[in-house]
N, C-alpha and C positions, 0 to 999 in steps of 0.2 A: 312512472310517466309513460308506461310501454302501451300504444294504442292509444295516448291522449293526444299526441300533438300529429299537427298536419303540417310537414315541413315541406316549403316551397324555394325553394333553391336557383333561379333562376340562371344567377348570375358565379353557379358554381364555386362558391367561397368555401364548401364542405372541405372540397378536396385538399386548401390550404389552410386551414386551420387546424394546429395543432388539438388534439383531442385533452389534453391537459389543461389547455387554455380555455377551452369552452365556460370558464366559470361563470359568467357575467348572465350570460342567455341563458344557463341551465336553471343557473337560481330563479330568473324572473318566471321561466313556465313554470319551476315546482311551485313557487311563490301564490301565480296566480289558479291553478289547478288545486293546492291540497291548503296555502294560506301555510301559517308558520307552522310546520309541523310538531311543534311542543304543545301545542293546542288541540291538536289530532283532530282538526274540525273536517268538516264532511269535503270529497272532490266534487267536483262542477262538472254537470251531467251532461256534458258537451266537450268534445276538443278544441282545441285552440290552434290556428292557425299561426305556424310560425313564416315570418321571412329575414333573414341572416338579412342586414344591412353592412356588416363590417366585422371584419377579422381584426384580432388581438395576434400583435408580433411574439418574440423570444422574450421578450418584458413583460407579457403583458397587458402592454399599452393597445388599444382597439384603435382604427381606423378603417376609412373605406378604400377603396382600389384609389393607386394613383392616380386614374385616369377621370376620376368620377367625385365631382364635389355632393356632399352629405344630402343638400335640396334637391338636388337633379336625381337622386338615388330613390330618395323618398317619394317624390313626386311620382317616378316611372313604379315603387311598389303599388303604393296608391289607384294609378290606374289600374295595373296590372288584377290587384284585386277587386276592383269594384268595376271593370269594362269599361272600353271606350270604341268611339266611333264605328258602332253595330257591333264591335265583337263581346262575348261574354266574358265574364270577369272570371278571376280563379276561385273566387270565394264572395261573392256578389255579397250573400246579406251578413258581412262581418260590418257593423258598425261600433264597435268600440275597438279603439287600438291605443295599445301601450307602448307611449315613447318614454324607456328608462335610459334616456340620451339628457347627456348635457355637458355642453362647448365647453371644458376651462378656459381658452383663451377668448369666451366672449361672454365675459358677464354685460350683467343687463346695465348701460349707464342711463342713455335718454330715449335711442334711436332703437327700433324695433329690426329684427334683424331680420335679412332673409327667408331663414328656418323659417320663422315663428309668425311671417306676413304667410308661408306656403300652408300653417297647418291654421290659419285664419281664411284662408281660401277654402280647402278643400272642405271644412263643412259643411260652408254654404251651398256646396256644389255638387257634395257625393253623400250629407246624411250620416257624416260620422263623427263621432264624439273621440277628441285627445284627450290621454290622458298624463302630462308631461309632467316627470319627475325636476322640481324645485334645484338640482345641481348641489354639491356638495365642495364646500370651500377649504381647501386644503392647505391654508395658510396658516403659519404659526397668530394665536392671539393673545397680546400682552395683556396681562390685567393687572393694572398700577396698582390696585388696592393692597398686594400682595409685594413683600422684599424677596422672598426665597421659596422654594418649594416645601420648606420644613413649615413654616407659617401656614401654606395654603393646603395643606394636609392634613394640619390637627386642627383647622378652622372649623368651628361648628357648621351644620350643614347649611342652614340658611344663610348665614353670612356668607361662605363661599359661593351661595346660590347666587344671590345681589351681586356679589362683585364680580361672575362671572357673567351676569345679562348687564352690568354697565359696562365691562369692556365689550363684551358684543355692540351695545348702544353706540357705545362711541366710535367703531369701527363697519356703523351697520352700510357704510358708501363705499369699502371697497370687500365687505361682507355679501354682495349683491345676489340673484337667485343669477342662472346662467342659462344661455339661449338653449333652446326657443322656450324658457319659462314663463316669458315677457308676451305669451301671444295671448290673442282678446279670447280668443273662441273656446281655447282649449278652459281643461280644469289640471291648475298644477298644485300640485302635490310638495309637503313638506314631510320631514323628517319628525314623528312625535317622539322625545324622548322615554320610550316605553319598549320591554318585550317580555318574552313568559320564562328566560334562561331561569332557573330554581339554584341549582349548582355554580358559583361563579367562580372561575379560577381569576384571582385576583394577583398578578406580577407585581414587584415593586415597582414606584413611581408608576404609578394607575389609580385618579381619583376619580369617582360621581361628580361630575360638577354641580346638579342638580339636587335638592331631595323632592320635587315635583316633577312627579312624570309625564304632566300635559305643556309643559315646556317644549318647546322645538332643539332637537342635539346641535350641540355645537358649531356644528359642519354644517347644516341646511341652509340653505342658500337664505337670505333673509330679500321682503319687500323692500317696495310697493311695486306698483308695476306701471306701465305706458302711462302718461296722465293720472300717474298715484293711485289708479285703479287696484285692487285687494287682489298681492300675487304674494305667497302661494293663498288660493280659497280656504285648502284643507288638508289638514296632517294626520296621517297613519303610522303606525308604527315602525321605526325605521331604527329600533336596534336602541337598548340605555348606553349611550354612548361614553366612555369613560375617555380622559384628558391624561396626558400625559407630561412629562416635565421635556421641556423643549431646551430652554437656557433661564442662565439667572443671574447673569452679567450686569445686565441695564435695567436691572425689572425682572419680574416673572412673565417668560411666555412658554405657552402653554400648546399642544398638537396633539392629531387624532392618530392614531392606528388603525393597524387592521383587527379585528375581533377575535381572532383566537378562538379561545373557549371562555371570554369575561364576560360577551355583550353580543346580540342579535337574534335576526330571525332563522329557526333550524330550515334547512331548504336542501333539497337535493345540489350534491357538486361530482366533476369527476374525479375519478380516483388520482390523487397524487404521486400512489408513490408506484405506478406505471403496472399493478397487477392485475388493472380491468372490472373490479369490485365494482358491480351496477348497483348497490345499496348504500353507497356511502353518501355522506353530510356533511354539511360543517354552515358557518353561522354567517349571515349575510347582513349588511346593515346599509344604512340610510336613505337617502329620498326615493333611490332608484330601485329598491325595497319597499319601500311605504308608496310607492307608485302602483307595485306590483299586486300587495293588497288590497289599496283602490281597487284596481281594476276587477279585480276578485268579489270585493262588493257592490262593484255594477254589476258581475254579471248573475249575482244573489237577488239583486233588484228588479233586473229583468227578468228572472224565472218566477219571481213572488208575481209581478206585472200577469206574466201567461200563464197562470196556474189558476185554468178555470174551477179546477176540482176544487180549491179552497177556498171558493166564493168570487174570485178576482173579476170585476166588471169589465176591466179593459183587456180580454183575451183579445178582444177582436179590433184594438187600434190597429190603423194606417203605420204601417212597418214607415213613411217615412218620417213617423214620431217617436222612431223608439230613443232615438240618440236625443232628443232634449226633455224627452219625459225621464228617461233615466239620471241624465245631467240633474235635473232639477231636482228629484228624491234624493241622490247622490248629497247635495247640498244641504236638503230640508232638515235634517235631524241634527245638524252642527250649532253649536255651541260654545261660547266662552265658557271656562271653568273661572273663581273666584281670583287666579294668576293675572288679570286687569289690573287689579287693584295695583299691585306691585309694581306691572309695567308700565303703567300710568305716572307712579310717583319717578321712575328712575328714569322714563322717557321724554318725561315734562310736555308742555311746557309748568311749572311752577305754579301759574294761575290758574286755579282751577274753572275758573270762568271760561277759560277756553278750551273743555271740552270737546271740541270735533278733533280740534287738533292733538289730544292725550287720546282721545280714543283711534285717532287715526296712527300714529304711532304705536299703538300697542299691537295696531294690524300687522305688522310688520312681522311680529315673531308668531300670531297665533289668528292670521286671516278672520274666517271665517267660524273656526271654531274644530272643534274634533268631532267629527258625526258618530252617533248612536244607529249603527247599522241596522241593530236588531230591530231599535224603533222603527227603522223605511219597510224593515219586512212584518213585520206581525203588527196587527191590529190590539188595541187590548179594549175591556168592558169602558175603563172610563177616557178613551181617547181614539176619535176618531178622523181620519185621513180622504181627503179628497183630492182626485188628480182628474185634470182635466188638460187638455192640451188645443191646437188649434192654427188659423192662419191669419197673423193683420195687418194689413196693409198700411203704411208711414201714415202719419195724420191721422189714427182714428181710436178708437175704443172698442171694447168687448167689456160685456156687463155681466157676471156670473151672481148669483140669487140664491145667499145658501142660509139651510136648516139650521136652526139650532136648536140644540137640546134643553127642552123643558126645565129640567134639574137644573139648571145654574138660574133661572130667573130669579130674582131677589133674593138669592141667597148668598152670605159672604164667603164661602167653599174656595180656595184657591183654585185659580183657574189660567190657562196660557191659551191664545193664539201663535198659529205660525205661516206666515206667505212667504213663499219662493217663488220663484219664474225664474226662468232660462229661456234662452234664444242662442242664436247663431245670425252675428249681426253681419250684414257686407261690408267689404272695408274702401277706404281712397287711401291708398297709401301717400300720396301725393299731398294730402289734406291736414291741416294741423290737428284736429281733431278725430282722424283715422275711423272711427267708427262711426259707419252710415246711419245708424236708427240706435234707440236707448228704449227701451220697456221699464213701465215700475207699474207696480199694482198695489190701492189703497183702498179703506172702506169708504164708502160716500158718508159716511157718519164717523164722525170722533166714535174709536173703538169704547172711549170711555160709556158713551152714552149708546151702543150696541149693546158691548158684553160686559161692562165693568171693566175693563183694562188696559192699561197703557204701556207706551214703549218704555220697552226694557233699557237700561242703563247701559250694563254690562253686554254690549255688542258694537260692533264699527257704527261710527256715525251715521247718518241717517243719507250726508250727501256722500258717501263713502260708498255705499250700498248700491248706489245709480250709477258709478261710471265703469263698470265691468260690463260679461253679457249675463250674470246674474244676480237677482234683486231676492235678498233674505234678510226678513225683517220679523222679530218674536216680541211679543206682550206679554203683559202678564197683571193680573189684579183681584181684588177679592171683595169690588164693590158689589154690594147689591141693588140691581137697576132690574127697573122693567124692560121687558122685550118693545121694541120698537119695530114695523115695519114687517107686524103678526110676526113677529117672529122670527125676522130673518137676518143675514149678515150681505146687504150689499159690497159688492165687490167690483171694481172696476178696474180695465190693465188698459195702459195706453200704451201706444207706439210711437215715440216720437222723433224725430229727424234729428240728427246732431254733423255728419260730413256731407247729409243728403242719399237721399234714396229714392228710385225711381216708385210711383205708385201703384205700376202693374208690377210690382217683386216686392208679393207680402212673404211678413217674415213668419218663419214656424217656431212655435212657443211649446213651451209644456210650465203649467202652476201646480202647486200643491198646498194645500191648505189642510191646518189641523188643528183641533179642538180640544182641550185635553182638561182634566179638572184633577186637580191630587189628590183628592176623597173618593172614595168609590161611590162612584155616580153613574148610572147608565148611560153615560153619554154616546157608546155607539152606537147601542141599539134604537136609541131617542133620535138619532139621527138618521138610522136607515129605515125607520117607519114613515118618519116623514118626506124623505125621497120614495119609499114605497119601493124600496129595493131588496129584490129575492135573489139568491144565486140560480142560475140557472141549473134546471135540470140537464141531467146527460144524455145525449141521445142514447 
């Protein structure tokens, strides 16, 4: 990390911080600069600005100066970096920031909490995109299904899988994610049960609870969030978390460890055993982890964004769209895995008729879905990507008029759409409905009778998708229909009022739209002919 990070120390916490305890912060910058290092994927061609919020005691345990509560800390970084009242900022155009912060003593019940209304403000105000780790719950969890530990070990895998997501289920109220997870604006992050350790040194009493890796680890804070709104969006990888035997008195309950050498992501730490060794490792796990990652994938998004040399059309956006153009890609390529199905039957309700509410529960453990990163960076032959971003003022619309590729006209070729949009809405904290404006974006035409396809099943509800600041909705179909409207995909975004918004303070958007056929089909190049789009030359 030597010449990656840019540490801003304001408030002199270096000098009181034990250099042993550094571990928390050390892992997040190797996390978000090199990604897990068992993966040996590429560094990020930029440094990252650090600022110490809070020293870890003889335990440990992190807090900030006695004198200074956690908002008022954050608040004064915030300025600090981005300038105020004429003076310049220490680091003006950082707009993504990693909060791998999260309150134990304030899980999320109804009420939004201070943190999480301040990192709902400053978006709106300074153009920067949070990206807040989902909290990790360190509570023993009993699972009735199970008499002893001897039982819950030679369980087959799927079984123990089921009775470990039903006592989660049943426990998912005092399971809750933890402040400031709960805020509108940010994007928080969950725990994927997933990492690349190859070697595991497996302890006694240490089981997988899982044998599905897109499951969320044990410990991740579980939803929904303010008004049932989709918290956490999206889960990265945050260590295969293995369960340990806690008691087996009353029941089997069950708790997490620390990782060892069984489970997580390889990440730079300091040396332990006090020699100074500037190469040493050791294995980091969950949400505040899988935050770290995120962040690592925005800032892959925004270099694929300005990276005129490989064709990218928006080198030249307005920098103060970077934060919800990336927000939105960030989102676009997420995904349910076939795990619905499961969480549906054990989350109920029983009737399947009432689908919003089985699909709304199943948000709980797997939001938004898991994003295909690769997918927001590279373009392929039969799938192509459009971002567009912009300004709309409360009460109106924006009409977008897009291409489509010849090759799917009547023909029954499997094929998907995908709409995203992001904003950063203003809030009333005062107001029962806290958030000022709502955006959703639809075709003016049933997609069935556009492109042959309809809404997919298998993702959150359709009113589920509308009460966050972001709207991600995927189709799918393989009718053959004519093209309607020569040819194109009407698209419309509204902006509509929900706590009230003044109409001179339009809000800033970013969409993304994609087109994709599972046959090799020329669908990108079918689409950049008929936009009539070249890469530009170099000067």
């Amino acid at each position: 990390m030597a010449n990656r990070l840019v540490l801003d120390d304001p408030d002199n916490l270096q000098e009181r911080a034990t250099v042993s305890r550094r571990v928390h912060g050390t892992a997040m910058a190797s996390l978000i600069l090199h990604g897990d290092r068992n993966e040996n994927g590429p560094v990020l061609s930029r440094p990252i600005y650090v600022r110490p919020l809070m020293i870890a005691n003889d335990s440990g345990h992190e807090h900030t100066e006695a004198d200074r509560l956690l908002v008022d800390t954050l608040y004064r970084a915030v300025l600090r970096i981005k300038g105020s009242e004429g003076e310049g900022g220490a680091a003006p155009t950082v707009f993504l920031i990693n909060m791998s912060v999260g309150h134990p003593r304030r899980p999320f019940t109804r009420l939004i909490s201070p943190l999480a209304r301040l990192l709902d403000f400053l978006p709106v105000q300074y153009n920067v995109l949070f990206l807040v780790s989902g909290g990790n719950v360190s509570a023993p969890l009993e699972i009735p299904d199970f008499a002893n530990w001897t039982a819950f070990e030679a369980a087959a895998p799927n079984d123990r899988e089921r009775a470990v997501v039903k006592a989660l289920n049943a426990a998912k109220y005092e399971r809750t994610i933890l402040s400031p997870a709960e805020s509108l604006n940010a994007l928080t992050i969950g725990a994927q049960h997933h990492d690349n350790v190859t070697a595991r040194w497996r302890g006694p009493n240490a089981v997988d609870p899982f044998a599905d890796n897109s499951l969320p680890n044990v410990s991740s804070g579980l939803g929904l969030g303010h008004r049932r709104m989709i918290k956490p969006e999206l889960y990265f990888p945050g260590g295969r978390e293995y369960v340990r035997m806690k008691s087996t008195g009353n029941g089997l309950k069950v708790s997490v460890g620390v990782p060892q050498r069984l489970y997580g992501l390889k990440a730079a730490a300091p040396d332990p055993s006090g020699l100074g060794r500037l190469d040493y490792t050791a294995l980091s796990d969950g949400t505040s982890s899988a935050t770290a990652l995120a962040t690592r994938s925005a800032h892959r998004i925004f270099d694929a964004l300005m990276d005129r040399e490989r064709g990218s059309m928006l080198a030249d956006m307005d920098p103060q769209f970077y934060a919800v153009a990336v927000k939105c890609l960030l989102v676009h390529s997420a995904r349910w895995n076939a795990n619905d199905v499961m969480l549906k039957e054990i989350c109920g309700p029983e009737d399947k008729r009432r689908h919003v509410e089985r699909a709304e529960n199943s948000c709980r453990f797997i939001g938004f879905g898991i994003p295909d990163v690769a997918d927001a960076l590279e373009c392929a032959p039969n799938r192509a990507t459009l971002v567009g971003y912009g300004m709309i003022p409360p009460e109106s619309a924006v009409s977008y008029r897009i291409p489509l590729p010849g090759c799917l006209e009547r023909v029954t070729d499997p094929r998907s759409l995908t709409i995203t949009l992001a904003w950063f809405s203003p809030i009333k904290p005062g107001h029962q409905s806290y958030r000022c404006v709502r955006l959703e974006a639809a075709p003016l035409h049933p997609p069935l009778e556009v492109l042959g396809v309809k809404r997919l099943k298998g993702q959150p509800a359709d009113v589920s998708v509308k009460r966050g600041s972001v709207f991600h909705e995927r189709f799918y179909g393989t009718s053959a229909v004519p093209f309607i409207e020569d040819g194109h995909l009407s698209l419309q975004v509204w902006c509509k009022e929900d706590a009230g918004a003044s109409e001179d303070d339009p809000v800033r958007y970013g969409i993304a739209v994609t087109i994709e056929a599972e046959t090799a089909l020329p669908v990108y190049d079918e689409i950049q002919a008929r936009l009539r789009v070249r890469p530009r030359p170099q000067p």
